[in-house]
C-alpha positions in Angstrom: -6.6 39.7 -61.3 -2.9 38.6 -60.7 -2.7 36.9 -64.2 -4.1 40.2 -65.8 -1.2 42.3 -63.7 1.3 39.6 -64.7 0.3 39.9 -68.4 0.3 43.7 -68.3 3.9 43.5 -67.1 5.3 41.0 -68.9 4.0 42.8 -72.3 5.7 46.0 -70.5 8.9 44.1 -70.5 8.6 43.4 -74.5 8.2 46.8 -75.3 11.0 47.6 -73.5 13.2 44.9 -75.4 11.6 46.3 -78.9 13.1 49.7 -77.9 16.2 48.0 -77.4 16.1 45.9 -80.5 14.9 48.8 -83.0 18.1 51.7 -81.7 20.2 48.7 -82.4 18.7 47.5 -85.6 18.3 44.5 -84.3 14.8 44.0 -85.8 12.3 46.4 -87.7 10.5 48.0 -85.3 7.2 49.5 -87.1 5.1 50.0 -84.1 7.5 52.0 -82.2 7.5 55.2 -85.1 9.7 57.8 -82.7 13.5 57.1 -83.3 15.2 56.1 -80.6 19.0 56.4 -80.1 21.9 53.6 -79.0 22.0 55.3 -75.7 17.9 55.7 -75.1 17.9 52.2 -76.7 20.0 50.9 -73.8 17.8 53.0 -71.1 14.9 51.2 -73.0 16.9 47.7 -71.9 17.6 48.9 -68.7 14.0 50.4 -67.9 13.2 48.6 -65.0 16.7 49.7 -63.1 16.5 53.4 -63.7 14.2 53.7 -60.4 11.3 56.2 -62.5 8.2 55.6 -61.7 6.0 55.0 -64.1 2.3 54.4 -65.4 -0.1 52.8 -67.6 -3.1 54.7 -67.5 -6.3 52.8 -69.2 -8.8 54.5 -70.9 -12.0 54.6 -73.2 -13.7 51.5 -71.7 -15.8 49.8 -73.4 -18.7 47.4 -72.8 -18.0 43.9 -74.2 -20.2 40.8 -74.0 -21.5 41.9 -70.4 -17.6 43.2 -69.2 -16.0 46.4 -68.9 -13.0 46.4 -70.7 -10.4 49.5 -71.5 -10.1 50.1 -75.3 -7.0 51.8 -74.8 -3.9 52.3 -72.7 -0.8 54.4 -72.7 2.9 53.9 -70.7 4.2 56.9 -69.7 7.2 57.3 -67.5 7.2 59.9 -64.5 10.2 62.0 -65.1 10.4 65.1 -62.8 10.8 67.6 -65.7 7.3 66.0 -67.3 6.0 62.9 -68.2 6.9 61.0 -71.3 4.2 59.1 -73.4 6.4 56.0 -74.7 3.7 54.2 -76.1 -0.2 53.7 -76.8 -2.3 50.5 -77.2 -5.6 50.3 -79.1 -7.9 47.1 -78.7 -8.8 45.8 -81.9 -10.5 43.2 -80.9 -10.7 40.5 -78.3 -11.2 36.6 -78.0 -11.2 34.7 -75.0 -12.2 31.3 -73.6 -12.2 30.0 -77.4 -11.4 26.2 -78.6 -9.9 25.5 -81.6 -12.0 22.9 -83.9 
């Protein structure tokens, strides 16, 4: 369990730098379609030192090979005038425990 909370923070943290690199034009950012700003681009840097809580809510699970996995997920920060949906994950598809031959 503390891998899958490691992972699901460390790919939070990569989002957060592709927010930084796409209001920068650092790099071509097609899966983040909202425009962001320089300044929202340097909040996106800084996202872990603005002291907002946020969430990832996972959704639609889905039974796969005997496991209950979610099929979907979405960050949202806690603001106190609302919450703001940043992003939403869809599982494609899933491989684990495989070899390469």
């Amino acid at each position: 369990m503390k891998h899958l909370f490691f992972i699901l923070i460390l790919l939070h943290g990569l989002i957060h730098i592709m927010g930084f690199l796409k209001a920068f034009q650092i790099a071509e950012m097609n899966q983040l379609q909202t425009p962001i700003s320089k300044p929202m681009g340097i909040l996106w840097l800084n996202g872990t030192m603005n002291c907002v809580p946020w969430q990832t809510p996972l959704k639609a699970y889905k039974s796969v090979n005997g496991y209950y996995l979610p099929s979907q997920a979405e960050l949202v920060y806690n603001y106190p005038g609302g919450d703001l949906c940043y992003g939403m994950f869809s599982l494609k598809n899933i491989k684990y425990n495989s070899i390469k031959q």
